[in-house]
N, C-alpha and C positions, 0 to 999 in steps of 0.2 A: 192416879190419873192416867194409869198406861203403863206399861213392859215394853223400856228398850229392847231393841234386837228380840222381838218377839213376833216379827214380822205379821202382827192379826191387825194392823188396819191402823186408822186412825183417829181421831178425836177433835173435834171443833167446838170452839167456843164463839158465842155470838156475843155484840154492844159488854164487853172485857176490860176495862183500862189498864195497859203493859207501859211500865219505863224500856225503854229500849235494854236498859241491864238487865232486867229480867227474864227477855227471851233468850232459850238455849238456844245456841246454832243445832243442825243435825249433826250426831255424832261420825256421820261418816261422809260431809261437805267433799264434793270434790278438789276443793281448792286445799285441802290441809295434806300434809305432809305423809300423814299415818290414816287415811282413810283405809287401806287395803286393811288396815290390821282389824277392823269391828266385825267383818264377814269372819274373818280367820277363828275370832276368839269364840267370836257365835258357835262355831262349826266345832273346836275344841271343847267347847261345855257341853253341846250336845250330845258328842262320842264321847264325851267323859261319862255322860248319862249312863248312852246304851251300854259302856263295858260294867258300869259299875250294877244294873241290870241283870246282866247277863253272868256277872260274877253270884249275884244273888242266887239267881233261877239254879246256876250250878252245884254251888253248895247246896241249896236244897234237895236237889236230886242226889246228892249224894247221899 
């Protein structure tokens, strides 16, 4: 139904029946303690990406 921390948009659902336990909070609410960290770890998986990338591309050329 969608990728956290995939920053592509969003997703609506219309006439849905939710218990209130069912709905997630957002993972990164201002009100919680560890909001700063979901941008961070986003940011670390994606340069985890590009190095592991760019380690490929290299050995290739070698």
């Amino acid at each position: 139904m969608g990728q956290r921390q995939t920053g592509s948009g969003t997703v609506s659902f219309h006439d849905v029946r939710l218990d209130d336990e069912e709905v997630l909070v957002k993972p990164y609410a201002q009100d919680h303690p560890f909001s700063t960290l979901t941008p961070i770890l986003s940011q670390s998986i994606l340069s985890a990406v590009f190095v592991g990338s760019a380690q490929g591309a290299l050995e290739e050329a070698r």
